[in-house]
N, C-alpha and C positions, 0 to 999 in steps of 0.2 A: 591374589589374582586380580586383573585388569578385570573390570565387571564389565565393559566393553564386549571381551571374547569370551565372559563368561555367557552373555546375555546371544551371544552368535552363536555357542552352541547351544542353548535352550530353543532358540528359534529353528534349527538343524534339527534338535529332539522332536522337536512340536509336529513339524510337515512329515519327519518320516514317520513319526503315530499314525498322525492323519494317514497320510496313502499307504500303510501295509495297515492298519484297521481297516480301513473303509475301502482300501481295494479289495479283501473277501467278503463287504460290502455288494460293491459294486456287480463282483464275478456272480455272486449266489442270488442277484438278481437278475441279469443276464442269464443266469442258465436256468432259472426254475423251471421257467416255459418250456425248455429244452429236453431237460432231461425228467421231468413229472411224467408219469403217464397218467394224464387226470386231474383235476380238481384236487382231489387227496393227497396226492405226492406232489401236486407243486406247494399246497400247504404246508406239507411237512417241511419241505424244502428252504420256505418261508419263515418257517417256526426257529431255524437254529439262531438267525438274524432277528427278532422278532424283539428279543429284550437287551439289543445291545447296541444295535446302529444309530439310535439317536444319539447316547452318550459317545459313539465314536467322534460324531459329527465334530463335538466339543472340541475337539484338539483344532479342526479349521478355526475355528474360534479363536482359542491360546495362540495359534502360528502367524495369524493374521494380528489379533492385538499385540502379539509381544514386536512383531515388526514394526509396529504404528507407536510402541512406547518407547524402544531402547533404540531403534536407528528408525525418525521419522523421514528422512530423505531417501531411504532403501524403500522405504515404504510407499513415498509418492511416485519416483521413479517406476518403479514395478508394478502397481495397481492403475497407476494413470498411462504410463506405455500399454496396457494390457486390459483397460476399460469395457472393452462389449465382448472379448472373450471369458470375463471375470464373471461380469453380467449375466451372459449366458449362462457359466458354470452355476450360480447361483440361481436360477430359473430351473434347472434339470435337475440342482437338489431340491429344491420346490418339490419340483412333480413327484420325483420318487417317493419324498414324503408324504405327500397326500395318495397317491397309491398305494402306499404301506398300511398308512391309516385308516383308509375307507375299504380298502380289498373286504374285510368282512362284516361292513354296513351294512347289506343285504343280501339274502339267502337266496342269488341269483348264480348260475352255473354263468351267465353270460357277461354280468358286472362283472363278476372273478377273474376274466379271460382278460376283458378291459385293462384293468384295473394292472394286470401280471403282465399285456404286454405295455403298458405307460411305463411302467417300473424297468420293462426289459429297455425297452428305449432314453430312458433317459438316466439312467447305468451304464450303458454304452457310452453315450454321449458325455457324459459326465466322466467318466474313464480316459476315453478321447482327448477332452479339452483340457483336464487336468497335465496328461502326460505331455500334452501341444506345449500348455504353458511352461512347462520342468523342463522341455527341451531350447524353448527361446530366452528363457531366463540361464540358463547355462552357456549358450552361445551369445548372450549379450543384445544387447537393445542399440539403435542408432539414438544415441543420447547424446544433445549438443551442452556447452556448457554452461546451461542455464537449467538442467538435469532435465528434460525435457524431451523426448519423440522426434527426431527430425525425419517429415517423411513429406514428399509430391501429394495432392491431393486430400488437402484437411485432415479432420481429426477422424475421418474412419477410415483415411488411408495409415494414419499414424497405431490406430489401435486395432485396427482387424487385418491389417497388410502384414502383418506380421507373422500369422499363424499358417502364410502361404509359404515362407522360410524353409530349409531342407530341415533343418534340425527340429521343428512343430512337427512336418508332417511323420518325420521318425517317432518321434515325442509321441506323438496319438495313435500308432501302432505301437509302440513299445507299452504304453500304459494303456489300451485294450487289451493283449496279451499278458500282461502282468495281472491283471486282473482277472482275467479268464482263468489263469493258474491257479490264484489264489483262491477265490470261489471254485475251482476246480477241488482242490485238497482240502478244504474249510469244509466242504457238502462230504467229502471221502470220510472226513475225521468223525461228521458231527452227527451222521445220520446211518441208518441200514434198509436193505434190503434195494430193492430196483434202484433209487437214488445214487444209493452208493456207489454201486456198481458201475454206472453208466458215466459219474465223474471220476472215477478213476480212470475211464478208457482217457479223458479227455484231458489227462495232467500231461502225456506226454506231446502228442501235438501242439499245444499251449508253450510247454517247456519249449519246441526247442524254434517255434517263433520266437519267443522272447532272447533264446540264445543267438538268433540269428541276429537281430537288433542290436545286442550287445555289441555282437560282433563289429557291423555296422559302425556303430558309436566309435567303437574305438579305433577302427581304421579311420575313421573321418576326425581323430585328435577328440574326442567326447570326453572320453576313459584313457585312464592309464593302462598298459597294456597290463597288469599282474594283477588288478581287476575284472579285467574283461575274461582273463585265463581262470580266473577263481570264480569268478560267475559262471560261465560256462561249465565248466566242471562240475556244481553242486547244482545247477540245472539238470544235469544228464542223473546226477546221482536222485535228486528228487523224482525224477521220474522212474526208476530203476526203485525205487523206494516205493512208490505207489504201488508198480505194476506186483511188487511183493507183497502186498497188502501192509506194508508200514505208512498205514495215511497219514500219523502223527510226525514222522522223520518228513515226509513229501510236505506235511506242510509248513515244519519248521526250517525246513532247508528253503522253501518258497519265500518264505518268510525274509528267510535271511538276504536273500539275494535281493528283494526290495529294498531293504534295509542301507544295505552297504550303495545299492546304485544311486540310491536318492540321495544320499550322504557324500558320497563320491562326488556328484555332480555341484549339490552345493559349497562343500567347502574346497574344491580344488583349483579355483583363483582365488583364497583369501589370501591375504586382507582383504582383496578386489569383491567386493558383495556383487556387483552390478557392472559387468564389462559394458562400455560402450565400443561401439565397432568403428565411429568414425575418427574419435583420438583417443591412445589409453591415459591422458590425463584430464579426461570429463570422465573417466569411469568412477563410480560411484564406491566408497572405501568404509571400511570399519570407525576409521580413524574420523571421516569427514559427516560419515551420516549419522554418528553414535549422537543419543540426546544429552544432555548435562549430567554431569557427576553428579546433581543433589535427586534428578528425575532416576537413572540408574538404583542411583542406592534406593529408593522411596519404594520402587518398585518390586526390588529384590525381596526386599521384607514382606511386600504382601504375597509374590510367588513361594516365599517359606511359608508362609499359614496354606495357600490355597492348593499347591502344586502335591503335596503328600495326600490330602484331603482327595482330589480328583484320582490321585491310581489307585488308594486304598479302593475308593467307592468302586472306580474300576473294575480291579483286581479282582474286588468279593462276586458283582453282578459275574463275570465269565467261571467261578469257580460254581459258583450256585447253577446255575446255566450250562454245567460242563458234560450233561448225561447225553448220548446220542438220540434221536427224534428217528422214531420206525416211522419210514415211510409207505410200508404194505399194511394191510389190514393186519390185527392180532388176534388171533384165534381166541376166545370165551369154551 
């Protein structure tokens, strides 16, 4: 096999870890405030998230380095076209994490509030600019052929003008909604009593924005139409799964519909990694951005030691972690 396309799908692996891990990330911070009544149920809320969203983080990490190792011209293209939305994104995973961390630094009802809605807002935000970015990265960059941003008015018309695009602003409604779902059926699966209950109301509303987007997406050429018809479909059944109290189908099926969109969208101009919009021969290629056969191979060998290591460690933390968190008091 071409390690080329083997290294394009690991990179494809990588991002859709990251956003359906860390989109019930995302959603279960967003709603704790929401659906908590209190200090004790937005902790509980907290607690399902509590031993696993750092190690989520991880996969940004692998998606971002394995872009910078096996195609460094995909790499500069796309983080340098997308510079202070990146920025940004990186400042709102900031915050989350030190409000994750400090929320129970002090035995304050009022820090707690703080501390839950930082976390509510830059989960949002974070949600937002991620899905902004997956939509302008699928419709392609104005890249001249020097791989390069061409855009009027410098380099923050070149890397913030971009997220003003019809397909960002779909992009950051679809992946708010996505995430909303997901933290939606993550909180149904992982927790009981008041909690539960209130994210199950909220899986269908959720669902059928995100169907709406789809939709969207695909009438505007995004998605292939027998994609958007099978997303849509297992969005309705997710929700139809929830309101039966199968939280585990609503959120494997949530799950899934992540899965395939974010896959969908990256690989359906390959070889094309990076459409540019102004000619499609400065668009940015598997062929043209891939690093050298000896960097390739070098690399492969250390994602065979490292890559089984990371799901195993994975894998064991959510199985240890897999008991639901009562969110109402328990009788003595």
């Amino acid at each position: 096999m071409d390690l080329a396309l083997l290294w394009f799908g690991l990179v494809v692996l990588c991002w859709a870890l990251f956003l359906v891990l860390e989109g019930f990330d995302f959603g279960v911070g967003m709603l704790a405030p929401v659906l908590g009544r209190g200090g004790a149920q937005r902790g509980a809320a907290l607690r399902t998230i509590a031993p696993v969203w750092d190690g989520n983080e991880v996969w940004l990490v692998a998606a971002i380095g394995a872009m910078f190792a096996a195609f460094p011209d995909w790499y500069a293209s796309a983080l340098s076209g997308l510079y202070l939305p990146m920025a940004a994104l990186l400042l709102c995973l900031a915050v989350r994490g030190v409000a994750l961390e400090f929320r129970g630094k002090r035995d304050d009802e009022r820090w707690r509030a703080r501390c839950d809605a930082a976390l509510a807002v830059s989960s949002a935000a974070t949600a937002s600019l991620l899905g902004a970015v997956v939509g302008v990265l699928a419709g392609g960059l104005a890249l001249g052929p020097d791989g390069e941003v061409a855009a009027d008015g410098g380099a923050l018309a070149r890397t913030a003008g971009t997220l003003a695009q019809p397909g960002a602003l779909l992009g950051a409604l679809g992946g708010l909604a996505a995430a909303t779902l997901l933290g939606a059926t993550y909180l149904g699966l992982r927790t009981t009593g008041g909690v539960r209950d209130r994210a199950r109301a909220w899986v269908g509303p959720s669902a059928g924005v995100l169907a709406a987007v789809v939709l969207v997406a695909g009438i505007g050429g995004g998605l292939p139409g027998t994609v958007v018809g099978a997303c849509v479909a297992v969005l309705g059944a997710a929700a139809l799964a929830a309101r039966a109290g199968r939280e585990g189908w609503a959120f494997a099926l949530s799950v899934a519909v992540q899965a395939v969109v974010v896959v969908a969208l990256l690989v359906q101009d390959a070889p094309v990694l990076l459409s540019s919009t102004l000619d499609p021969a400065w668009s940015v290629t598997i062929e043209s951005a891939r690093a050298s056969a000896y960097a390739l191979s070098t690399i492969s060998w250390a994602a065979l030691v490292l890559l089984p290591g990371v799901l195993a460690y994975q894998g064991l933390a959510y199985w240890v972690f897999r008991r639901r968190v009562a969110s109402d008091p328990v009788p003595t």
